[in-house]
N, C-alpha and C positions, 0 to 999 in steps of 0.2 A: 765272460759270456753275459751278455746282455739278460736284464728280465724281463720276461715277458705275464701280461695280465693271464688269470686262464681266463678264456670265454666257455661256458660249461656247454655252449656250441658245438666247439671244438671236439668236446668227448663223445657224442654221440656219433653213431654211425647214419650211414643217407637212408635206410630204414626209418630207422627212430625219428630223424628229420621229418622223414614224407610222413609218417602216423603222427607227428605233432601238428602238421600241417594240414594234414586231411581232419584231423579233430577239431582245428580251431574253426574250422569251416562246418563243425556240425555234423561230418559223416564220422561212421560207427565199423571200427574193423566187426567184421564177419566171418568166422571161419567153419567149414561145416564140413563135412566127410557124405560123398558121394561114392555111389559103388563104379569100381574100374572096371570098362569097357572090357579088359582084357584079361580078364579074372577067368579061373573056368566055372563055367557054369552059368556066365553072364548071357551069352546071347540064349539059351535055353529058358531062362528064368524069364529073360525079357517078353519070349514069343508065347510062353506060360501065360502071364500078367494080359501081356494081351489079348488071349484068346478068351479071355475072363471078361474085356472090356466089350470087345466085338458084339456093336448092334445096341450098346447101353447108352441110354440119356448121357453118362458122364465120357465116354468116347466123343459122341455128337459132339459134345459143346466143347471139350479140347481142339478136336478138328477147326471147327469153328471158329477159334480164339487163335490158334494156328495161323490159319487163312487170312483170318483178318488181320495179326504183325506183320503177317510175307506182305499183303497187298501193301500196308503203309510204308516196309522199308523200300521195299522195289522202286 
């Protein structure tokens, strides 16, 4: 059986690859815990929250900031 070099390559998986790759270019894995859409208690808590926001300066300007990414991807 022939030798072969190792390439330390080789031993990574195509994960490990892409985050070496994405790194050398400067971007930063992120990972963060979001609450699930389908949790219970989610859509209540949601329509809580924002009956809290409704008619607030910081509603307005979400709205706003909203509007203004849909206009530019559209």
């Amino acid at each position: 059986m022939p030798h072969t070099v190792s390439n330390p390559e080789n031993s990574l998986n195509k994960f490990q690859r892409y985050r070496i790759r994405k790194s050398a270019k400067g971007m930063k894995l992120l990972r963060i815990w979001v609450p699930d859409p389908h949790a219970p208690g989610f859509r209540e808590e949601t329509r809580r929250q924002a009956a809290l926001l409704r008619g607030m300066p910081e509603e307005i300007e979400s709205l706003e900031f909203i509007e203004a990414v849909a206009d530019r991807e559209g």
